[in-house]
N, C-alpha and C positions, 0 to 999 in steps of 0.2 A: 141543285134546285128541283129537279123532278124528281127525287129521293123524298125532298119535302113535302112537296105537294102530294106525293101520292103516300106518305103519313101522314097529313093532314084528311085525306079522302078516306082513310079507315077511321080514324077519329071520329070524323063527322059520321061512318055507319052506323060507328056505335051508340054517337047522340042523338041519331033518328030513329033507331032501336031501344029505348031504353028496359022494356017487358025482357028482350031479348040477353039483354046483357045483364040484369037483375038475374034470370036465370042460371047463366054462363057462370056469373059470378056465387052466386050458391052452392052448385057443382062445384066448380074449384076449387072455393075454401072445403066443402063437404069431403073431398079428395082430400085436403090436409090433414083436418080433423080426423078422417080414418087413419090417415098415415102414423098421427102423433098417437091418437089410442094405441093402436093397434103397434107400435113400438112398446108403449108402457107393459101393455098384456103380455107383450114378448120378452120384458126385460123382467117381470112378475115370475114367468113363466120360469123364465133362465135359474133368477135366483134362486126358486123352489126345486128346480131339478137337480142346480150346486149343489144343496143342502141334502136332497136326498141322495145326491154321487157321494156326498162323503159317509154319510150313514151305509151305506150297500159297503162303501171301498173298509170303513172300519170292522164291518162284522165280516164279512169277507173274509181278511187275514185274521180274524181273531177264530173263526171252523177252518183257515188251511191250518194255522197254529196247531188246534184240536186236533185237526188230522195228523200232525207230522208228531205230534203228542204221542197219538195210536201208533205210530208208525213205529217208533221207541220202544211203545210197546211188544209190537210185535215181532221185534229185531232181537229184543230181550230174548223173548218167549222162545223164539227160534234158538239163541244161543246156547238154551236149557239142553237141547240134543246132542246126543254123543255119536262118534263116529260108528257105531251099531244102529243109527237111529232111531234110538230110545231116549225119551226125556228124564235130565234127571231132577228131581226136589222140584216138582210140575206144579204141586197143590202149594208150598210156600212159596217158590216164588211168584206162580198165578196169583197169591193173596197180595202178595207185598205192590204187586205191577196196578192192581186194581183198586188200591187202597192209595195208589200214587197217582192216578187217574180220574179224578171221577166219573165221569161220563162213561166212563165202560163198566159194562154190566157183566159180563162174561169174557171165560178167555178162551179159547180152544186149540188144540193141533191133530189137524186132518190128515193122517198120514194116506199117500193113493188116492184121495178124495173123500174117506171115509173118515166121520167122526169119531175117534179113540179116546180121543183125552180131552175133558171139560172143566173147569170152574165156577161158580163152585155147580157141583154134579145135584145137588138134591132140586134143585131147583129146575133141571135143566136132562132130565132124563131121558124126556121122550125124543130127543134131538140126539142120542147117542147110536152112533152106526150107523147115523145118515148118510147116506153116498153123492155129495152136490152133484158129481162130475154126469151120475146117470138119472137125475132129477131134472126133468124138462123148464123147470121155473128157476132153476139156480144155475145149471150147468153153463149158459151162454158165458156171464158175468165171470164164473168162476176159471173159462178156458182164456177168457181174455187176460185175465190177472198172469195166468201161466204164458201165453204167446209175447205179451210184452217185459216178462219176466220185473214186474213190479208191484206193489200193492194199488189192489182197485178194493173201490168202496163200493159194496153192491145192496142196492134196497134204496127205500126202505119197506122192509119184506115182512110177511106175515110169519111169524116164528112156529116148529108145531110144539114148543113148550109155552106157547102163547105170548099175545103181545105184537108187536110192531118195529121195527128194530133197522138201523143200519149197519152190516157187515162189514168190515174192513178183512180183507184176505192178502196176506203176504206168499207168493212161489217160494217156497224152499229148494234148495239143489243142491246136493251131496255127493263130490265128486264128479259133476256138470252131469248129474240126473235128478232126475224131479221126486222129490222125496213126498211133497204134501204140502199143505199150506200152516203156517203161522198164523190166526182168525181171532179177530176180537168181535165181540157186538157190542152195538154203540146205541144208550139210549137218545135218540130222535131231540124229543126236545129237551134233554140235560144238555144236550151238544150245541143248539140255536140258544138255549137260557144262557150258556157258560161261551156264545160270541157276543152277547149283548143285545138282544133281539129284547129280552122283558125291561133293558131301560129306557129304550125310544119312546119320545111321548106320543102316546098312544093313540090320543085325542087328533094327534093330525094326522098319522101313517097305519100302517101295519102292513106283514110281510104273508108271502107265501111260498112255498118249497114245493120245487117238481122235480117231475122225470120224462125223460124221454119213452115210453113202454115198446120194449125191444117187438113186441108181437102183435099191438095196435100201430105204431109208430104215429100213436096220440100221445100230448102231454101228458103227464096225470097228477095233479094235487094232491100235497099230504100233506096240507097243514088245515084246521076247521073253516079258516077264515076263508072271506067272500071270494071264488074262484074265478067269478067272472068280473074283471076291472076293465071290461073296455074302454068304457067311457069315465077312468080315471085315469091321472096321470100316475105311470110307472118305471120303475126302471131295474132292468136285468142286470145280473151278471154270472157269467158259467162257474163252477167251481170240478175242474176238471178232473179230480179227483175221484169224482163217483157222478160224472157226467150229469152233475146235477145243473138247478136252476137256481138263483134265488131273488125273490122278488121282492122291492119292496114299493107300496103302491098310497099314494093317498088317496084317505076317505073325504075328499071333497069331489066331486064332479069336476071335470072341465069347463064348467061355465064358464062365460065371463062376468068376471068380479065384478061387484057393486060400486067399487068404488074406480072402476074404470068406465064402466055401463054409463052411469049418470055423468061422467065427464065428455064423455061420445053423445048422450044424447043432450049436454048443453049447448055442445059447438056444434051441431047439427041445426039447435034454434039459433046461435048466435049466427053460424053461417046465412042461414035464411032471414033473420033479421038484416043481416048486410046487405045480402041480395036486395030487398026490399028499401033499403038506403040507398046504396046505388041508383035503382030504379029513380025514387025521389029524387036525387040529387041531379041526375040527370035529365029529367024534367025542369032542373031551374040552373040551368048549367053556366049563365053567368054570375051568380050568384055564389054557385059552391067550386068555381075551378080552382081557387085556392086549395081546398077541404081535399080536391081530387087529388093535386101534384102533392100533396103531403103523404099520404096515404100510398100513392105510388112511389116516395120516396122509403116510407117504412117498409112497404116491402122488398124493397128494392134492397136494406139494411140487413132484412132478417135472411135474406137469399146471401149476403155476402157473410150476414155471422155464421150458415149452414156451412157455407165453405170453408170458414175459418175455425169452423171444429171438427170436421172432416179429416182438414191438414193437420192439425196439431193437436187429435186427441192422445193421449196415453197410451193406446191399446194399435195394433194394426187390423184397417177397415180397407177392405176389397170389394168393388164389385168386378163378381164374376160370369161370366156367360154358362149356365147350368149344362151346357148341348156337349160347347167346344173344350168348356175349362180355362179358355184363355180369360186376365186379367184386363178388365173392362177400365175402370179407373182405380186407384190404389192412393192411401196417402202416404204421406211423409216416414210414419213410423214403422211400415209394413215394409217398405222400402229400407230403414235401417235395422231390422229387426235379421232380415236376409240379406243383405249387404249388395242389395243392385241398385241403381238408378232408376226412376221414375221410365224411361224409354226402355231400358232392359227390361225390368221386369213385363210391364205392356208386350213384350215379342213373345214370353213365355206364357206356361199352362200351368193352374198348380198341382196335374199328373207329375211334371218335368221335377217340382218342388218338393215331393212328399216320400218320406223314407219310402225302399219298393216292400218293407213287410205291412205297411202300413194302409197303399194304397188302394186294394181289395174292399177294404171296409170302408174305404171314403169313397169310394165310388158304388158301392152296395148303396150307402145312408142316400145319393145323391140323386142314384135312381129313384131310392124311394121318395124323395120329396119331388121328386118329377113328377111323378106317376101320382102323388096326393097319399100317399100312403101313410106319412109322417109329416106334418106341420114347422117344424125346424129340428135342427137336434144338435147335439151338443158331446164334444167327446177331445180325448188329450190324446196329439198324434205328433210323429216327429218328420222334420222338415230339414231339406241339408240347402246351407246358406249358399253362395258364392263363392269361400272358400274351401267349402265343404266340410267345414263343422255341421255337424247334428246339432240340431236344438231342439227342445219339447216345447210344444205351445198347446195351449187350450183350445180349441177351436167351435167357435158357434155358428151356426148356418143359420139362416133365415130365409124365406124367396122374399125375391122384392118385385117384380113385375112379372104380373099374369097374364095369357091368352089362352081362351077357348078352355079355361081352369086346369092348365099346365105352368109349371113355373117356366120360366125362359132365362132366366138370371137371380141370384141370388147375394146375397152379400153377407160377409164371410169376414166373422173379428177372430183375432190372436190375440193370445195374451202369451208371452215369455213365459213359463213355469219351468226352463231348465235346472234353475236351483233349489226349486221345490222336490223335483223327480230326483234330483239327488239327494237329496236330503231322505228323501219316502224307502232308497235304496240302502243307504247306509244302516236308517235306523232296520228295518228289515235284519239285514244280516245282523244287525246286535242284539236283534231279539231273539231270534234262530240261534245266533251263538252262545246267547246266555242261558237258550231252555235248553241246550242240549250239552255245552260247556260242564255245566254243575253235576247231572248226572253219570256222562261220562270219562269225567275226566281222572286221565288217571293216578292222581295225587288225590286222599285222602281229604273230603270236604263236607266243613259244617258251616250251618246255618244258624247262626246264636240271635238271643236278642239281651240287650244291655242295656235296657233302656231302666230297670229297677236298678242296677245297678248304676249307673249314672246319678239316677232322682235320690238316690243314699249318699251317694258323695256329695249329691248339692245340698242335702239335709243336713249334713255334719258341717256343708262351708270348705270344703276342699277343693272344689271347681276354679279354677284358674290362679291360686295360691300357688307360691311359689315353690319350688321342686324340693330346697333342702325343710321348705315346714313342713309339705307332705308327709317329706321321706319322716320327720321328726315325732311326726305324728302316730303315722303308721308304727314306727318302731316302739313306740310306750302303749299302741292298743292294737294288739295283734289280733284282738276279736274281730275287730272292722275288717282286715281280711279273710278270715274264716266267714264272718255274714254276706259282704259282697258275695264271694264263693254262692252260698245258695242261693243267692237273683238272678244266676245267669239262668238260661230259656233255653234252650236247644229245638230250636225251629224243624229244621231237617236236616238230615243225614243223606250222602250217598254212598253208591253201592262199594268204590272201594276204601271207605271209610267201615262198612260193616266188615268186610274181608280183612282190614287191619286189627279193628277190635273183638275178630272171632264169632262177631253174633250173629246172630241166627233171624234175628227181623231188625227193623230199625227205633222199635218201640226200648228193647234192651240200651239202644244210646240216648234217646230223646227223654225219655223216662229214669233210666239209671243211671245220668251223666255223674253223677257226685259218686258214685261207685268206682269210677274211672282215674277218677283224681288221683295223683301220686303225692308223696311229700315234698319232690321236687316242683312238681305243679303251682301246690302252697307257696314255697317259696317266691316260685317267678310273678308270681298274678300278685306280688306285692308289689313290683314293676311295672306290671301290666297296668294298676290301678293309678299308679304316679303317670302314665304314659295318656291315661282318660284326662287325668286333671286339670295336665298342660295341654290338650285342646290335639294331641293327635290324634289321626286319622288312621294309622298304617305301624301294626308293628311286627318284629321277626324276632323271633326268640326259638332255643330249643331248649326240652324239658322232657322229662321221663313222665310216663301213661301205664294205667295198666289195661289190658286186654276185658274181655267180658270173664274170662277165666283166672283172672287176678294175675297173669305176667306182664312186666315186667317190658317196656318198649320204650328205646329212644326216638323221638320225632322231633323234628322243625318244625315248628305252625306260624304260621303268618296270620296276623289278623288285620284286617282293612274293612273299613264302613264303605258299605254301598252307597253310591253316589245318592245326594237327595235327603239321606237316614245319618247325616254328621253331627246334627243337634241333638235329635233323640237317641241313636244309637239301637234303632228299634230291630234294624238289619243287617248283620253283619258276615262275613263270611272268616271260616278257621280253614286255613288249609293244612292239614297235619301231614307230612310225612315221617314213614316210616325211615329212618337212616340208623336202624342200629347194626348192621352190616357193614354200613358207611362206617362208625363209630369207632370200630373192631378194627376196622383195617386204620384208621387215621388214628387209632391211639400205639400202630404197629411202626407206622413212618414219621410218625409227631416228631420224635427228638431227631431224626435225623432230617427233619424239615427245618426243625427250629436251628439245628446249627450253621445250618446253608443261608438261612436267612438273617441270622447273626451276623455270619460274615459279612452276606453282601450289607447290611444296615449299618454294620459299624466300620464300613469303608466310609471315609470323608468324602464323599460324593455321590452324585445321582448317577448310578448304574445304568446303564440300559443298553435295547437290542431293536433294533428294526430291519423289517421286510424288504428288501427292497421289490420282488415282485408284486407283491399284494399292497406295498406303499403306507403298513399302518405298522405298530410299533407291540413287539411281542410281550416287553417287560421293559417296567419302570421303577426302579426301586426306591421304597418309602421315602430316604432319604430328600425328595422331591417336595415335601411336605414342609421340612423346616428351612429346606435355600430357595424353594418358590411361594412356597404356600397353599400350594395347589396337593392333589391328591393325585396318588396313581394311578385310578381308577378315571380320571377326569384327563389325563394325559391321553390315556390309551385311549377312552372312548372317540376322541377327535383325531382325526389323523391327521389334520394341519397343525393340530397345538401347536409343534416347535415354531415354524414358519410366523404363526397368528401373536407368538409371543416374545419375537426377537424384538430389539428397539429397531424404532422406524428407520434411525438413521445406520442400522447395521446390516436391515433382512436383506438387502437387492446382493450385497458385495458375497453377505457370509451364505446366503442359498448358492448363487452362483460357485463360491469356490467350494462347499462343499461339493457340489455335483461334478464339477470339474476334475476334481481328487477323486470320486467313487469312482468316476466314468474311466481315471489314469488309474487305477486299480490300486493308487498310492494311499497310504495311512499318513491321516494327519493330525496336529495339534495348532491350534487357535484361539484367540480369544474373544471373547466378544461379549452384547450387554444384550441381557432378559429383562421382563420386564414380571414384577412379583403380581401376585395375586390382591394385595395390597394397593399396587399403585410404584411401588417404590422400584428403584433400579438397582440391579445386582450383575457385577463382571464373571464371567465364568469362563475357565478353559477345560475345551473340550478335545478330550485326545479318543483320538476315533481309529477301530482296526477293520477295517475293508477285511471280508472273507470273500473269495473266489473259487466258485467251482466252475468248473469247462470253460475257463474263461471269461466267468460273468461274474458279477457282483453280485451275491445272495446276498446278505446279511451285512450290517452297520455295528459292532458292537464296541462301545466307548464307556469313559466316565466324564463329567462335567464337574467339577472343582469348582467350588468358590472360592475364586481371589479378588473379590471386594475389597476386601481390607489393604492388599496389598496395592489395587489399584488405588486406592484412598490413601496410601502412605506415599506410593509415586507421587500423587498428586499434591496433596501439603507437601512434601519433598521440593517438586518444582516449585511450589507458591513460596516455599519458605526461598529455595536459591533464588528466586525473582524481588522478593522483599529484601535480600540480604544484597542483593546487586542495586537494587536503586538506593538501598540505603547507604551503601558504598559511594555508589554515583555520588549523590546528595552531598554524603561527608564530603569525597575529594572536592566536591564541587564549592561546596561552602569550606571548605580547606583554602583554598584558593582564595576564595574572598575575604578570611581572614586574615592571609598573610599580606595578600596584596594593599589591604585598606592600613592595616597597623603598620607596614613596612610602609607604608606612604608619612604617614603618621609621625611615629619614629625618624624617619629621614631630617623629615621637615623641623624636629625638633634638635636633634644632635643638631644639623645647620646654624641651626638659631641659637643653641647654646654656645657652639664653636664661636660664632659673631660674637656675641654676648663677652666672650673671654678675650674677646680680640677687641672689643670695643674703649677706645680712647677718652672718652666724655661722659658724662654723666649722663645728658641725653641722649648720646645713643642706644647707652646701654639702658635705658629709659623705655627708648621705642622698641628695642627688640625684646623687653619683656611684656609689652602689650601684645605684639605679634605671636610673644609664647603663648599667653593668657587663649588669646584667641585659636591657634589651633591645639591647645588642653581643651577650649571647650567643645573644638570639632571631633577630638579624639574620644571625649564623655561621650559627644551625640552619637557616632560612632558605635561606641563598645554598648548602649543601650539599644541600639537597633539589631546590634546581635545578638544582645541582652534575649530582646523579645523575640528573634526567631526560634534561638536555642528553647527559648522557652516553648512557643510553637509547637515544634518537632518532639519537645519531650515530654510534652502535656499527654500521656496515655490516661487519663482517667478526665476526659472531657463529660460533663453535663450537658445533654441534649435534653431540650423540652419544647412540650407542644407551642408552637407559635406564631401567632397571626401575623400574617406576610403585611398587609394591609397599614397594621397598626405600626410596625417597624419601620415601613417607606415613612410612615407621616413624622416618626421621631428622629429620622435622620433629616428630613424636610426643615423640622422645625430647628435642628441642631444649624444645618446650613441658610437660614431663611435669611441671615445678612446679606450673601453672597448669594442667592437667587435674587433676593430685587436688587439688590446693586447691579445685576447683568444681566436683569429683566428675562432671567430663565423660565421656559411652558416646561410642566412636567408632566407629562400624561401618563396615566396609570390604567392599566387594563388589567387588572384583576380582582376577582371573585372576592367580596368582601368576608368571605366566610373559608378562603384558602388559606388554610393552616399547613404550617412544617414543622418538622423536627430537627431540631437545629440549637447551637450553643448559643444563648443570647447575645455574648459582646461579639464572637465572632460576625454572628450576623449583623450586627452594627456595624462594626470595623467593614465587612467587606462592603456594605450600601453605601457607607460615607466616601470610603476612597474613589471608588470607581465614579460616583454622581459627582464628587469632588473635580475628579480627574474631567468631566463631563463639561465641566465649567470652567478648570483652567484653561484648558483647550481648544476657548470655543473660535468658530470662526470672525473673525473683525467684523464679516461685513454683511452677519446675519445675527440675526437674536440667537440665542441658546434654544434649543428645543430637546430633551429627553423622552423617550418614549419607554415605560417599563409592562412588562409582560411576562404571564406565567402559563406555561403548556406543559403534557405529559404527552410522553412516548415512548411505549416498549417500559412502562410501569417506571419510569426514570423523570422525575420530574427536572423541569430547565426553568431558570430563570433568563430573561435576556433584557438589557440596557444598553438600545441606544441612544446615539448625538448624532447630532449632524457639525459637530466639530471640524478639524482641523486634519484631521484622519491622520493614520500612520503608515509611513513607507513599510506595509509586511517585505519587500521583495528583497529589502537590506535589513531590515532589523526585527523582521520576524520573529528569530530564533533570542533574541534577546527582549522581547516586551516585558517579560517577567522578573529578567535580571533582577539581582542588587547593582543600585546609584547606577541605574542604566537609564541614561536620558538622550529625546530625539529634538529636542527643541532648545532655544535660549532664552525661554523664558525662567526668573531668576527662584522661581519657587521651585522649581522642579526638582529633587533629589534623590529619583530613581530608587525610593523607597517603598513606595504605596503599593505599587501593585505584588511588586517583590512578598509583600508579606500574605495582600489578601490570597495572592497563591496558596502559600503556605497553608492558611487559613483552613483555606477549601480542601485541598488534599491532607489536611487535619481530621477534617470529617470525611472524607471518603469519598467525596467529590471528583470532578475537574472544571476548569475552565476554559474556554476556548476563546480568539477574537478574531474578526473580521473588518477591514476596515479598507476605506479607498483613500488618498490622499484627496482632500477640497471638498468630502461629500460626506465622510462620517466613520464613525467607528461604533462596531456590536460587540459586546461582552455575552457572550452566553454560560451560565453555570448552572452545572448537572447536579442534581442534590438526591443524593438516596436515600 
């Protein structure tokens, strides 16, 4: 209650103040409205500095590129010297390096510090027997290049053959003494043109290039453009190579934008207009309290939507204390970005946070935004989490509250860019490995273009036509390969491609490639052309070349399209080796190769040899190819193959016993099932010889046999003994039943004949020839029921056809419809009107009548008849099932007999222990079975399996 009162007592200051709180209220909002500007100018700000980090960070590695370009150069240039340290062939290959280069103007080697030797010299005279080392404006640059024993980049210097220039200087050491420098000069701006400096648009940025000057230890500008940007937004970055700077700065001032300006000074009227509303309003305060509580309810709204993107922005947002470093508030994703808790993190600093190579510079930037020196700034730093993963994150600083125009706290977003820094690393080394890859590598490499030859093959209609019209074609116009031939382009050459073909510059390959050509050449590039049509990428052939001297070279060349150039074919790379030494000796062991390999190929089995220390397998022979499908090369490369390709149901037993045997140092033989490349399964036995040296298993070496066939002949083997036993079964079985019915039969008749001869009266002998009449007719009924099983059993050319389950139930329905309403039979039907079987038409008659028959004689007295029929699959095996709630049958005594023949469980007088007897038959005709279940007083199930 006094809690109340005394906010109703500020209440009421406020409404007896109203001028006062008009004010208060102006100020406030006036405090948001700078806040929300003054975020946009910073989010304005941010975007403009991303945009120029990424222009700095792309030209950047496009002049270290340049540099490590020169560097090549001058590794070359060094290599020209012989162990007398004299250079040799200085003037061609100085030509060749500088014609490979652009940007480099000059080549030099300073032997002792003294200028000796120049490229090209006419131009560059008055610079010869220059001494840097005792030249007070070169010597500093030139003793550091020697003390760090690396190339430094020195200048950019005033030349005295004139001109402006940056030096790259290489230490040469000759038996770990300093012989002189390897020295290129580098023209200035061919070198910024050739990182991209002339494609930046122009209209919003431009750059400027410094230096530290070792003797002012003032910057000093060497590019025309405006030197002084204070009052622009810029941004450095070192290029440590020749301790330079590079700038790049835009030509807008730092104002603030227009279109910030005018939104700061709306809400600065709109503020004051509130103020001024308030004011009103509180003047007629019974009037507007509704208008109030609303109003303090939106804000009330917009303070909790602050919160509520706070917590769950995208990005991680910190405020941090600028003094301590400790974390002030943090949200949710700053929290999972480093793997702490909202309270964890709060105890820590983000000094404790920040990689230690890292930390120097973040706390450099932090002083400086203390001190006002910098307005926020923005930089990619790494930070190790909870578990102590490193992670790389963006990081943008801002202050957010000021005293006495110091910041006291600032807030501090992350963005995750771990996948990006890797990604900036990879490609890096792929660019480094590709400029230096092609020139030194030491196989034989050309640079073709094929792109005319392609646009010829799609002119004639050869492009993606099929291989034997190609080939058909090519072989009736052999000119078409002679013309392809002159489209190809020979881009560039490297160095030991000119060493293979003897020449002397790389003009003699690029220019005289069709002089190169052999007739074996011609030949192969008929293949080569069949190889573009069908749409490959990648090919390997070898072929004879001649030299620039017209000899005579066997090489392998590989040809493969540069990623990107598969369409056009504009880019391609030849890699030729030299192998005609190889050649010489493999046409020396050819036949004593071929017959080692004959043997093992024309063993009936897959050969092999495995490691056991190293766990991979040494040789697999071809043989693998036609019992697995697989290739040797595809074995060997996986060392699990075997394991990965036993059948499921063999790997656990046959790994285990084979290691059990290696481990008993015993050789063994077993069989077991692989599984093909196809899909399909294959038996193999595999007899294996354990070698042992000091006691240990080295080596595995065995053959694997396909006995498939023979597992397949066991197996029809046992199928056929198990056919031949049940159909013995069967006979004696049905052996039996026809001796015992006909000896019944028979009996009954001799009897009655004997009477017959014995009888006194005409009548008697009378009646005992009706009693014969009558069992002749049970002997007919009889001999036709065995009629029809034999028949059954020997029907092998049964007709199965498609047929609707549906429609069959309604034709035996309608066959029995007297006998359902006469005993008022329910027949319920649960299946899919559109389930279909394959199946003999009568049989399936035959079998739905007897058993629905059966369904009805049987029924219980003192309930209605009730059938229930149903169709389910399982395990790809469809079932049919019928039942009743019948009369049910004693399984526990006449189980083994429901099937019988004339095997009856009841007295009632229709029953003749024939119906079910045959529909068995029926079903096991087709390939079926049948099963029953049934309780006595509560019913009986028929189930029937139909494949």
């Amino acid at each position: 209650m006094k809690s109340q009162k005394k906010n109703n007592k500020h209440v009421k200051w406020f409404y007896e103040r109203p001028k006062l709180t008009g004010i208060i209220t102006f100020l406030f909002l006036s405090y948001i409205v700078g806040f929300i500007v003054f975020q946009q100018y910073k989010l304005a700000t941010e975007d403009n500095t991303r945009e120029m980090t990424s222009i700095l960070h792309v030209v950047r590695q496009n002049i270290e590129q340049s540099l490590k370009n020169c560097y090549t150069t001058t590794l070359s240039l060094a290599l020209t010297i012989d162990d007398s340290g004299y250079p040799t062939d200085f003037d061609t290959i100085s030509k060749a390096l500088i014609e490979a280069n652009e940007n480099i103007t000059t080549v030099e080697l300073v032997p002792n510090g003294v200028i000796k030797y120049i490229y090209p010299l006419d131009k560059n005279q008055e610079a010869l027997n220059l001494n840097i080392l005792q030249d007070n404006n070169l010597k500093k640059e030139a003793l550091k290049s020697i003390a760090t024993h690396k190339m430094y980049f020195a200048g950019p210097l005033k030349l005295r053959q004139g001109g402006e220039a940056i030096v790259g200087r290489l230490p040469i050491f000759i038996k770990s003494k300093f012989w002189g420098f390897s020295a290129v000069v580098i023209d200035l701006e061919k070198l910024l043109n050739s990182a991209g400096i002339s494609n930046i648009d122009s209209s919003k940025y431009y750059f400027q290039f410094s230096k530290l000057n070792l003797e002012s230890h003032k910057e000093t500008f060497h590019l025309s453009n405006k030197a002084d940007f204070t009052n622009h937004a810029n941004i450095s970055v070192k290029i440590p190579d020749g301790d330079w700077k590079l700038y790049i700065i835009s030509k807008k001032e730092n104002n603030i934008p227009y279109q910030i300006l005018v939104p700061g000074i709306i809400g600065i009227i709109l503020a004051a207009l509130f103020g001024i509303l308030i004011f009103t309003l509180l003047r007629m305060p019974n009037e507007l309290q509704s208008l109030v509580t609303a109003q303090a309810k939106k804000l009330m709204n917009s303070e909790i939507k602050f919160e509520t993107i706070f917590d769950q922005a995208a990005v991680g947002i910190a405020h941090v204390d600028s003094f301590t470093g400790r974390f002030i508030q943090v949200n949710n994703q700053y929290c999972k970005l480093l793997g702490y808790t909202q309270q964890e993190i709060q105890e820590l600093n983000y000094q404790t946070l920040t990689h230690p190579d890292d930390l120097n510079d973040d706390l450099t930037s932090i002083d400086k935004l203390r001190d006002g020196q910098i307005t926020d700034y923005s930089r990619e730093k790494r930070y190790i989490s909870k578990d102590g993963t490193v992670i790389w994150i963006n990081l943008t600083v801002s202050p957010l509250i000021k005293t006495d125009g110091k910041v006291i706290s600032h807030i501090a977003i992350i963005e995750d860019i771990s996948i990006k820094k890797e990604a900036e690393q990879l490609i890096k080394k792929s660019e480094i490995r590709f400029k230096s890859l092609f020139e030194d590598y030491p196989i034989a490499l050309w640079e073709k273009d094929f792109s005319l030859v392609r646009n010829y093959l799609v002119e004639l209609d050869l492009m993606h036509k099929s291989a034997e019209e190609v080939k058909k074609y090519l072989g009736t116009h052999p000119e078409v390969v002679i013309k392809a031939m002159t489209l190809i382009r020979v881009i560039d050459v490297n160095t030991m491609c000119m060493k293979l073909h003897n020449a002397e510059n790389k003009e003699e390959l690029t220019v005289g490639f069709q002089k190169l050509i052999g007739e074996r050449y011609s030949c192969n590039f008929a293949n080569h052309i069949l190889a573009i049509t069908q749409g490959e990428n990648e090919i390997i052939a070898e072929t004879i070349i001649k030299t620039a001297h017209g000899e005579p070279r066997d090489v392998k060349f590989r040809w493969s399209v540069i990623s990107g150039f598969e369409e056009s074919l504009a880019r391609t790379i030849v890699s030729t080796e030299d192998i005609t030494v190889q050649k010489q000796s493999e046409n020396i062991i050819k036949k004593s190769q071929q017959r080692v390999e004959s043997l093992i190929n024309t063993i009936d089995g897959i050969v092999w040899e495995f490691d056991t220390e190293t766990d991979r397998y040494n040789f697999v022979s071809k043989k693998i190819e036609s019992i697995l499908g697989y290739t040797a090369e595809e074995w060997i490369s996986n060392s699990v193959f075997w394991p990965e390709h036993i059948h499921p149901d063999d790997k656990d037993w046959v790994v285990k016993y084979c290691e059990n045997q290696t481990d008993a140092h015993l050789n063994h033989d077993f069989e077991y099932r692989m599984i093909k490349k196809d899909g399909t399964i294959v038996w193999l036995r595999d007899i294996v010889n354990v070698v042992v040296e000091n006691g240990k298993p080295v080596t595995l070496r065995g053959i694997m046999i396909d006995v498939t066939k023979t597992k397949e002949a066991e197996k029809d083997l046992n199928a056929s003994f198990d056919l031949v036993s049940e159909q013995n079964k069967r006979l004696l079985n049905f052996s039996y039943i026809i001796s015992h019915n006909l000896r019944s039969h028979t009996s009954n008749i001799a009897s009655i004949v004997s009477l017959i001869e014995s009888s006194e009266s005409e009548e008697e002998r009378n009646d005992m020839m009706e009693l014969l009449k009558t069992v002749s007719r049970s002997l007919n009924e009889t001999m036709l029921h065995l009629n029809e099983v034999i028949n059954i059993r020997t029907n092998i050319s049964l007709v199965s056809e498609s047929l609707n389950l549906e429609d069959n139930i309604t034709r035996v329905k309608n066959i029995l419809s007297k006998q359902i309403n006469s005993n008022e039979v329910t027949i319920i039907t649960e299946i899919p009107k559109d389930t279909v079987i394959n199946y003999n038409p009568a049989y399936l008659e035959s079998i739905l009548y007897n058993i629905i028959l059966n369904s009805i004689r049987y029924k219980h007295p003192n309930r209605k008849p009730l059938i229930k029929i149903t169709f389910t699959s399982e395990n790809n095996v469809k079932i049919l099932k019928i039942s009743d709630n019948g009369i049910g049958i004693d399984l526990d005594r006449n189980g083994d007999k429901v099937f019988g023949m004339y095997k009856t469980f009841t007295d009632n007088s229709d029953s003749k222990g024939i119906g079910l007897f045959i529909t068995k038959n029926q079903i096991d005709a087709m390939g079926g079975n049948i099963t029953v279940e049934s309780e006595i007083n509560i019913g009986t199930t028929f189930k029937i399996y139909i494949l």
